[in-house]
N, C-alpha and C positions, 0 to 999 in steps of 0.2 A: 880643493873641490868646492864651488860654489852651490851649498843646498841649502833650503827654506827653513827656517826657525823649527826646531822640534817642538812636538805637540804637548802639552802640559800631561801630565798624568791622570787620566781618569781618576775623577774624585771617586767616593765613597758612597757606593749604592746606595739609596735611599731606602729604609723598611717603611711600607704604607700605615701608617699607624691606623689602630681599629676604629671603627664605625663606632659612633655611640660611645654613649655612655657605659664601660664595666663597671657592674654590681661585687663589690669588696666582699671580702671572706668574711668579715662581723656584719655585712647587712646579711649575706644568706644566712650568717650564724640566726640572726634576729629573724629571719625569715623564717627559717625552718623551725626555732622553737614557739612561733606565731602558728604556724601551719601543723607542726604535728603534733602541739600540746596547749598550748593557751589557746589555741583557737577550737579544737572540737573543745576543749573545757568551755570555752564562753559558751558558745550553743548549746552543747547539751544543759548546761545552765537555764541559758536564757528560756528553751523551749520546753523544758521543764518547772519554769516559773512561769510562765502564758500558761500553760496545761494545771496547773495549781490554783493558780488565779481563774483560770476559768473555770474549772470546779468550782471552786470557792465561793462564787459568784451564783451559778446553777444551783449551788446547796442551799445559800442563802436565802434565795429565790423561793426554794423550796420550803426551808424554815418559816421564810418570813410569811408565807401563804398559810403554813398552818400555825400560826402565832396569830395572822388574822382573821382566821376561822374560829380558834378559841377564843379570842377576845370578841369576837362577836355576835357567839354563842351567849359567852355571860351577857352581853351589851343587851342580850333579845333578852334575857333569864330578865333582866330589871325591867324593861318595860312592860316584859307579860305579866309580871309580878304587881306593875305599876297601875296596871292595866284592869287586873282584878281587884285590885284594893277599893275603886271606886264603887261597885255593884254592892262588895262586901259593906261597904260605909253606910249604904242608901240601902241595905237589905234590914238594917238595924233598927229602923226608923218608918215605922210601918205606916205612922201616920202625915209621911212627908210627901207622898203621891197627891191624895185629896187637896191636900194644903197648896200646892202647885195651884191643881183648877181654881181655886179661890183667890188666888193672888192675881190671876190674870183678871179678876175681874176690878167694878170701879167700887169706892164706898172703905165704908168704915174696917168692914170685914173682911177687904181686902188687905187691907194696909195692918191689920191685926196678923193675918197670914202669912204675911212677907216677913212681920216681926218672928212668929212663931220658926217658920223655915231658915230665920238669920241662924237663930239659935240652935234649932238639930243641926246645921252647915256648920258651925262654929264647935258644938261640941264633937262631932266627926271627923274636924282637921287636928283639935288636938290630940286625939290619937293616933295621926299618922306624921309623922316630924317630919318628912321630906315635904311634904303637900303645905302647898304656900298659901294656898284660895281656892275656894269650892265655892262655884258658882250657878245658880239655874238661869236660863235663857230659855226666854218663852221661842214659840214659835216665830212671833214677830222680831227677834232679836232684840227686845228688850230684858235687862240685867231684874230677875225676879227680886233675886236676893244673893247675898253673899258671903263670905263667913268673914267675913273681914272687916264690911262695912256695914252697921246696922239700917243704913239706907243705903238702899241701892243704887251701885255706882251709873255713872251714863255706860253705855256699850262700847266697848273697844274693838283690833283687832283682832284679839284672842279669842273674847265672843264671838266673832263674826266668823271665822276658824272653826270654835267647838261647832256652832249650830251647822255649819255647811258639809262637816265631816261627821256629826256623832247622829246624825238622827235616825238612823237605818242602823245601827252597832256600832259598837263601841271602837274610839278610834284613836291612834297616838297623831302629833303633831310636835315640830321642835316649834320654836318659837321663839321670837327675839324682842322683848318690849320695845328696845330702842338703843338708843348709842352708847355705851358703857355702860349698860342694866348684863347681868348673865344671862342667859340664853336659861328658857323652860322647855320642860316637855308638858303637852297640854292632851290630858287622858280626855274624851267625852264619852258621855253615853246615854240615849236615848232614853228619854222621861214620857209622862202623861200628856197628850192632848199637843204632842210638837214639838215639847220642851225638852230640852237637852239636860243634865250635868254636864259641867265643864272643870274639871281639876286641873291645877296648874303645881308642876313638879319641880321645886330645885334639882338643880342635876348635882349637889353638891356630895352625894353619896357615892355617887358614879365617878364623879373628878377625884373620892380620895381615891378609889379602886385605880385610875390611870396616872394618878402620883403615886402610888406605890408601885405600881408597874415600870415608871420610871428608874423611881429606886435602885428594883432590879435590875432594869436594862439602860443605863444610863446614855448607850449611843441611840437606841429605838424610840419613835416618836408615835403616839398613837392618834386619831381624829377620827371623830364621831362626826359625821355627819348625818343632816338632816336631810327628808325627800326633796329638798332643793339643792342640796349638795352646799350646803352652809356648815360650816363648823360650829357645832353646839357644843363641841367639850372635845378639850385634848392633855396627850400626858404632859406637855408643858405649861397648861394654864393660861392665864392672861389674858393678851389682847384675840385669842381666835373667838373664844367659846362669850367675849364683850360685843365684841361689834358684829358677829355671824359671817364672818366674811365667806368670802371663796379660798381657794387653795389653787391660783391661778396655772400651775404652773405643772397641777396635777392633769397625767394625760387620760383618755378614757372617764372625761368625770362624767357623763350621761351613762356611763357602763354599769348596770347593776348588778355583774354577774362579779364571780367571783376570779379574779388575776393578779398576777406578778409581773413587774417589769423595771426594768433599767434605764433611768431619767433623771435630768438635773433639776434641781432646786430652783427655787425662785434664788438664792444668792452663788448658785451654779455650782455649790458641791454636787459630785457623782452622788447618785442615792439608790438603794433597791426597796422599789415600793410594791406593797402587795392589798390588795383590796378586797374584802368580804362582805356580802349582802346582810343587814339585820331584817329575818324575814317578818319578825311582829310587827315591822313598823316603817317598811319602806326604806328603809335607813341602811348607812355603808360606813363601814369601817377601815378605816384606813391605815395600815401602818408601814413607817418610813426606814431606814438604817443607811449610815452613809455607807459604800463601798468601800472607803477606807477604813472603815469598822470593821468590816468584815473581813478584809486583807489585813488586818494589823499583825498577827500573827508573823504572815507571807512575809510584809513588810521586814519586818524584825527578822528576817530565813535572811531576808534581801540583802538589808545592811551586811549582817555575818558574811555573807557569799560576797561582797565587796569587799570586807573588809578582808576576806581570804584571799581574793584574786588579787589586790592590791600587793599583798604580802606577797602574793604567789609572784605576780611580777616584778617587785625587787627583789626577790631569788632570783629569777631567772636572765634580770637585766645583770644581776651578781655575775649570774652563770656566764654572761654573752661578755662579762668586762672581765672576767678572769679568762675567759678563753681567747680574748682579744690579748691579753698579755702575755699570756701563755703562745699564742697560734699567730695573730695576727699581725702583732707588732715586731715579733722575728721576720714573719715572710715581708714585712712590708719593708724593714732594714734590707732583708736579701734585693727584693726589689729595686728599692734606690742606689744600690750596690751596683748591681745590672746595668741601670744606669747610667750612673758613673762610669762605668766597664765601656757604656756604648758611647758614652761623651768624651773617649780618650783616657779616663783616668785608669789604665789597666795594670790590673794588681791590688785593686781595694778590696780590703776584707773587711767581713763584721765579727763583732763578737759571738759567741759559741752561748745563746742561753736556749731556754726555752728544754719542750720533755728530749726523749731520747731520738724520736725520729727527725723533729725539727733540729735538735745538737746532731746526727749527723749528715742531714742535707749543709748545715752552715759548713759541718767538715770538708765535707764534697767541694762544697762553694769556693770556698776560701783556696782549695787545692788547687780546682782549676783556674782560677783568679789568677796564684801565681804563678802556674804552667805556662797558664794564658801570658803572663808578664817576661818566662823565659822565654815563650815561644817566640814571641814578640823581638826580643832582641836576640833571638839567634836570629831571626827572620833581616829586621835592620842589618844586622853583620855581612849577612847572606847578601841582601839588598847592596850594601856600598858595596863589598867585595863583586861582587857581578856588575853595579853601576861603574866602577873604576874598570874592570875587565871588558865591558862593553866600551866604556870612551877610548881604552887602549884598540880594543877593534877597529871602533870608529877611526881612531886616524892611522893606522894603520888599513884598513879601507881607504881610506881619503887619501893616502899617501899612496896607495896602489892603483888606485883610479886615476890621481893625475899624474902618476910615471908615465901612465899610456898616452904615448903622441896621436892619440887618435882623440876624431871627437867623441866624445861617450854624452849623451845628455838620456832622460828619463821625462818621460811627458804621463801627464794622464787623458782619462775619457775626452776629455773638452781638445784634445790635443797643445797643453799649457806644458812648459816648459819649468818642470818642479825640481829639477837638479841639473847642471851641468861642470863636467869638468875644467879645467884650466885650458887644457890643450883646445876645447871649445870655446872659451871667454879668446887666446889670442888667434884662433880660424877666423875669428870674426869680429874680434876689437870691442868689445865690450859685454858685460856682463847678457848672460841670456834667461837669468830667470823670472819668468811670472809671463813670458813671451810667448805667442803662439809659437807654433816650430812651422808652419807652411809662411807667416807674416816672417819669421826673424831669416829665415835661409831664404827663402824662393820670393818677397816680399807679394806674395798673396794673399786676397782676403778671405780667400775657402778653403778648406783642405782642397790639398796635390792629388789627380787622377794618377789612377796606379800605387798609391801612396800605400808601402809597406808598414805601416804604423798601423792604418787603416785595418791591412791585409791581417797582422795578429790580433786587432783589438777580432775581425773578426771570425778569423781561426781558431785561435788560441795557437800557433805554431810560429815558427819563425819565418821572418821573411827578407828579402834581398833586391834592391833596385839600385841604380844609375842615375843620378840625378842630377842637373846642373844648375847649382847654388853659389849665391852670396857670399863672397869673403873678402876678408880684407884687401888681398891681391886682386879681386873681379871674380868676374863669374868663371868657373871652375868645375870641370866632372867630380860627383862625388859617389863613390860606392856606398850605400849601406844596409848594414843589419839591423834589422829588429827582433828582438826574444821577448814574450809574454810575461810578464808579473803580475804570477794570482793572487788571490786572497785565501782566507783560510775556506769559503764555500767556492774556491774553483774558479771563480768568475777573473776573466784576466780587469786589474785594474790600473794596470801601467804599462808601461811598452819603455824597455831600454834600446837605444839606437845609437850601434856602434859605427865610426865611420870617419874615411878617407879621402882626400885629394887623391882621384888617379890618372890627373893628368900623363904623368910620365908614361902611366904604364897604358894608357889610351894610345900614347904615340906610338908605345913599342908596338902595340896589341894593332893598331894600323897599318904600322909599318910589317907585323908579323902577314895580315891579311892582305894587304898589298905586297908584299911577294908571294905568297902564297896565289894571289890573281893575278900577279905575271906568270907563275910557274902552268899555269892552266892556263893563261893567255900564250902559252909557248907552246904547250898540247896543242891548243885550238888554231894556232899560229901555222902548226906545220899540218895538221890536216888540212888549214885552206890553203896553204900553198901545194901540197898534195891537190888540190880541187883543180888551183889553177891551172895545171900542166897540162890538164883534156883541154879548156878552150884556147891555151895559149895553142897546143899543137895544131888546133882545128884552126886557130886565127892562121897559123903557118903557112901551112896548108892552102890556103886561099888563099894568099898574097903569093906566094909560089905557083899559083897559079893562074892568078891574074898577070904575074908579068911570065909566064910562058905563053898565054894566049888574050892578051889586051882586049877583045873582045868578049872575055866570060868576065870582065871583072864588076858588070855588071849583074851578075848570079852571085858572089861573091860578097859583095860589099853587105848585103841585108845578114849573111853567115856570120862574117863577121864583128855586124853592132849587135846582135842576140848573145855572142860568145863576151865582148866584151861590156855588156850589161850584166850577162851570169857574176863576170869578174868584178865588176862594182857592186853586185846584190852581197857578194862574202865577202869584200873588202868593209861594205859600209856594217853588218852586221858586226864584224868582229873590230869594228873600231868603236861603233856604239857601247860595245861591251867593256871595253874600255875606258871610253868618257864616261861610264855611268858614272853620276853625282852616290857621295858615298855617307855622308851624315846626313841627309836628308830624313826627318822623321814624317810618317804621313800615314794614312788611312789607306790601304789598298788590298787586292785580293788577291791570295797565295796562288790563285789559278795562273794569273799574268804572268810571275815568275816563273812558273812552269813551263809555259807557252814557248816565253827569251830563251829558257835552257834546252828544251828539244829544238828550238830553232838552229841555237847554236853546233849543238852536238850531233845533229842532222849532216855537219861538215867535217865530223873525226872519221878518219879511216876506218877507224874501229867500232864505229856503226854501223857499218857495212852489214849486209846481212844479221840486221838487230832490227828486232819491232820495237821499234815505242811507243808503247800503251800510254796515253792518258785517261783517268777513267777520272774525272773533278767534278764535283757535286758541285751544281748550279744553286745559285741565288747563295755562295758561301757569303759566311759574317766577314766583316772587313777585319781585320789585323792593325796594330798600329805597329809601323816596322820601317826600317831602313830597307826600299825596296835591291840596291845593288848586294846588303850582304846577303840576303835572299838567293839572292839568284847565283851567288857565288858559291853557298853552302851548298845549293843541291845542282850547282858543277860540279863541285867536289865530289860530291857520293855517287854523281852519276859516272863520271870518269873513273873513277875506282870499280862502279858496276861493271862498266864497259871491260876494265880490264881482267875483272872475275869472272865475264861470258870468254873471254877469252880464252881465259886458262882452262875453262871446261871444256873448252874444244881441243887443247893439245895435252886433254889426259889421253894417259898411255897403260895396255891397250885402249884400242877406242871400243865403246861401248857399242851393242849393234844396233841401238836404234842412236842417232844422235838426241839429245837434249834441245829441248826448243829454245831459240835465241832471244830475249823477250827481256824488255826494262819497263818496267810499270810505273806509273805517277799518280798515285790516290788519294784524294782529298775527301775529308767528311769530317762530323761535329764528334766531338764526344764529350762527355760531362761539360759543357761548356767550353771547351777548348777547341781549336782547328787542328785537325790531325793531319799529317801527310806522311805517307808511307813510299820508300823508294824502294821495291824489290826489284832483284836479280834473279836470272834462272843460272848464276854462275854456280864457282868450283865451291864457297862456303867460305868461313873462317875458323881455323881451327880452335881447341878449346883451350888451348895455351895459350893461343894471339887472342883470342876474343877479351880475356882481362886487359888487354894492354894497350888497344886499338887509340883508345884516347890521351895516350899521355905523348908527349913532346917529343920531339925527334924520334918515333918509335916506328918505323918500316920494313914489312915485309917484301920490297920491291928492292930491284937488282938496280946497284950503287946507277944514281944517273937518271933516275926513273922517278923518283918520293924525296920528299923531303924528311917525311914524316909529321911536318905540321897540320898539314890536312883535316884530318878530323879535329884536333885538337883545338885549333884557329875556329872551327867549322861550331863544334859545343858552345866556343866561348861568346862566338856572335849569338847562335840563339840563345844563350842565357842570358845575354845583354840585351836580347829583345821582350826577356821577362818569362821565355819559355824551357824548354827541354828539347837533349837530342841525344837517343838510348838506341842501342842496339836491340829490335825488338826479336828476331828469330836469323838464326843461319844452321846449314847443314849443305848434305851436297847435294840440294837440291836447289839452294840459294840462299841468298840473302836477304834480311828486309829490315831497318832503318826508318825509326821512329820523329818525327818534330813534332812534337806540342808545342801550338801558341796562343795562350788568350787572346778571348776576344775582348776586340774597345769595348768599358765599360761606356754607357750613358753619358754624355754630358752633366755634373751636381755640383751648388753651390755649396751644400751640405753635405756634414760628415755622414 
């Protein structure tokens, strides 16, 4: 048996491996001890050190405001102190008033004056050790006298200072001689006649008070400032309280009230500064602390809390690497095992470590691994033992298939020739597969109308035609079968087609039909010669009387050419009936045939007193059919009608009404087919002959009368013409005789 290469065995379903990236059991390990413990630890950390720190900061704020409240309480304590000292100096010296008006004037006794007033100035400063110079300043701003210089100095800006500030009360002033001199405080206070005191104060009692203050607060910085916002003394000393500068970087310095706030340095440390008014003198006190001061404490919580969380997380990175050798490095062995298992290596096991649960998943593992590894090769055993008893099938199939002298080939959907037996490669001299089956038999380029291949691909049912095809010997009638081959959803995907040379049995089967159409051309035979005997007698008749009376023979002679035309009208019918052409295949309509055969049977004796009913639906579809075996099958049923109206007439008793004489001929569609029904009003068939009506030599007719091929011959023409021919009802009321014939499909170049 010649078939197409088998198909390879479906490989090995493919698993769609996962989307993405998976997250591994030690990173969720690491995850989850991130999420439900190092991490609210760091927050609650973190936001409890913001919330510390910013207290901290608030307090210091707070401290630092009243740190510069009391330092600038004392800061006022000194000047008001400094303040009174001058009035007290000049309350001493009773005769230092008068001595003023006299020095302002010219002459001898001025200049006596200014001596006199050097000297109470001079002994007044020595008993105040901070006071640098005690000076009077007339109204005109010139220097009276001084305690310093026995001649009076020219005026400076310090003068110029007392006299603008002190002449209405007493008044403080910072003051700054000049570029690296230290910065004074300059007391005045209103004298005689315009003229002022002017005292001028070292602040160096003051600067030890803000060096010890230091001392104490070695991060806090304090600055005395003057009504122009100059530093005149601070607890660092040096260059502020030398040169007066500003404190550029201080914010609010026009501000004279009292505040705290958070600001950077001129060298841009964090600082908390807090600022208070000196109310004797105009004057504001300033003092500084860095923030990191004040957070040192915090700081030092901070470290600790790092250096805990540090610790804490290599415990924990501990915890996430033991539980990775413990948990993660077993499941991950299982894993590549898995693997293995899926890359063919079946029966890999690991070793058994790790706690109890994961020792016994690897138990489990390992077990089915090597079930997995038995199953496997009982499955292979299974496998050849069934591979070897399926190739024993196979040829043994193959050896059954091509025993059969028939052709057997197997086509699919495309109508392609995917298997064919032996007995098919020598019908037709060479191999037929990969062949269309309408190209390799009937050499067509479309599928065969009528085509039984067709018929199951679309039934699903088997099917049966006549065909004549290509073979080695020529073209050749071929009977064949086609049977559906499903799939596992039903669907037919193949069509096997069994099939024969039946030439021989075409000859018999002709020769069977051809006597069976003498045998009814021998019925039809003797009813026309039965016909002839009226004209021939009537021709008699008339010639008999033409030579008795030579002058009628002109009446005579027109009698009979009518009688001997009647004689040529049934001679020439029942010879046409004869010459019908009998393999002619053609497109025609089952009415015509009908028409021929009451024509014919018009001339049996045995129509006599019989209606023939034709009752044929106009505009029928055409048939494709051999029009003589047509006409011959329903001579046949009709002749047998005729002789069952017969027998109803010599039933015995006779019935009292008779039975109407009546042979019907009915044509109509049904489900796509042409129907024709021949009913009788005869005697019926009984129920014992009704099984048997069809089979070969089988007659109820007395020896002389049936062959018994009749219907038999009668079936095999119409299923040769593709249709049916069934006994539809009988009784004794009559009979009635079924043909089904498809109608021509369409003209299609396509399946």
């Amino acid at each position: 048996m010649i078939e197409e290469p088998l198909a390879e065995p479906a490989s090995r379903p493919e698993v769609p491996e996962a989307s993405g990236r998976r997250v591994s059991v030690g990173q969720w390990l690491v995850f989850l001890m991130v999420v439900l413990f190092v991490g609210p630890l760091l927050i609650s950390n973190l936001w409890g050190y913001l919330q510390t720190r910013r207290y901290l900061t608030e307090s210091s704020m707070r401290n630092l405001r009243t740190l510069a409240a009391d330092e600038a309480a004392e800061a006022d304590v000194f000047v008001r102190d400094a303040a009174k000292l001058v009035p007290s100096l000049l309350s001493g010296a009773p005769t230092l008033l008068p001595q003023i008006s006299m020095a302002q004037g010219q002459g001898e006794g001025a200049g006596a004056a200014r001596a006199a007033l050097h000297e109470q100035l001079r002994v007044g400063v020595a008993g105040a050790p901070e006071m640098e110079e005690l000076q009077v300043i007339s109204a005109s701003g010139a220097v009276l006298a001084s305690s310093r210089h026995a001649e009076a100095p020219a005026p400076d800006l310090a003068a110029a200072l007392c006299l603008q500030r002190g002449r209405q009360a007493t008044a403080v002033t910072g003051y700054t001689p000049g570029e690296g001199a230290p910065a004074q405080m300059l007391v005045s206070t209103p004298a005689s006649d315009g003229a002022v005191f002017c005292a001028r104060f070292r602040l160096t009692a003051y600067q030890r008070l803000l060096t010890a203050f230091r001392r104490r607060s070695a991060a806090a910085d304090l600055y005395l400032l003057d009504e122009t916002r100059r530093v005149i003394a601070s607890s660092s000393g040096g260059a502020h309280e030398a040169s007066g500068e500003r404190l550029s970087w201080l914010p609010r310095a026009q501000d004279l009230s009292e505040w705290a706030l958070r600001t950077r340095g001129a060298d841009g440390q964090d600082l908390v500064v807090a600022h208070s008014p000196v109310p004797g003198a105009g004057w504001g006190l300033v003092v500084t602390i860095p923030v990191a001061a004040t957070l040192g404490e915090l700081e030092a919580l901070k470290r600790q809390a790092l250096v805990m969380l540090a610790s804490l997380l290599a415990v924990v990175a501990l915890a996430v690497f033991l539980a990775w050798r413990t948990l993660v490095r077993p499941l991950r062995a299982l894993s590549g095992a898995a693997e293995r298992i899926a890359g063919g290596e079946i029966g890999a096991t690991v070793s058994n470590a790790g706690p109890r649960e994961i020792s016994d998943l690897t138990l489990t593992f390992n077990r089915m691994s090597l079930a997995l590894r038995n199953s496997q090769q009982t499955l292979e055993d299974r496998i050849a033992s069934r591979t070897r008893s399926l190739h024993d099938s196979e040829q043994f199939l193959e050896l059954l298939v091509n025993s059969i002298d028939q052709r057997v080939v197997v086509t699919d959907r495309d109508y392609r020739i995917v298997k064919a037996n032996n007995a098919a490669v020598r019908m037709h001299g060479r191999p037929l597969l990969g062949e269309l089956c309408h190209q390799a038999f009937e050499g067509r380029a479309a599928p065969c109308e009528g085509c039984p291949a067709a018929r199951s691909f679309a039934t699903g049912a088997p099917a049966t035609a006549e065909r004549s095809q290509h073979t080695v010997t020529g073209q050749e009638p071929v009977a064949i079968e086609t049977y559906p081959v499903r799939a596992e959803d039903g669907s037919v995907e193949s069509v096997i087609a069994i099939s024969r040379v039946i030439g021989k049995e075409k000859q018999l089967q002709a020769k069977l039909a051809f006597q069976e159409k003498m045998a009814a051309f021998g019925q039809l035979a003797t009813g026309v010669a039965h016909e002839l005997g009226n004209p021939l007698a009537a021709i008699d008749a008339q010639l008999q009387r033409a030579q008795s009376d030579p002058q009628k023979a002109a009446i005579s002679v027109p009698i009979v050419r009518k009688e001997v035309g009647r004689m040529s009208r049934l001679l020439r019918e029942l010879v046409d009936f004869a010459r019908r052409k009998r393999d002619e295949v053609r497109l025609a309509s089952p009415n015509q045939a009908i028409e021929d055969v009451v024509k014919l049977m018009e001339h049996d004796p045995r129509a006599r007193n019989v209606e023939l009913v034709r009752e044929l639906l106009p505009d029928l579809p055409g048939v494709r059919l051999v029009e003589d075996h047509l006409v011959q099958v329903l001579l046949n049923l009709g002749l047998n009608a005729l002789d069952a109206i017969a027998q109803a007439s010599e039933r015995e008793p006779a019935p009292p009404e008779p039975p109407p004489r009546r042979l019907t001929f009915l044509t109509r569609v049904t489900s796509g087919d042409v129907e024709i029904l021949v009913i009788d009003t005869g005697a019926g068939i009984p129920d014992e002959v009704a099984g048997r009506i069809f089979e070969p030599f089988y007659t109820t007719k007395a020896p002389g009368r049936g062959t018994g091929l009749g219907l038999f011959v009668s079936k095999r023409i119409v299923e040769d013409l593709g249709g049916s021919l069934t006994l539809a009802a009988t009784g004794p009321g009559g009979t009635s005789f079924s043909i089904h014939l498809p109608t021509a499909p369409p003209p299609t170049d396509a399946r």
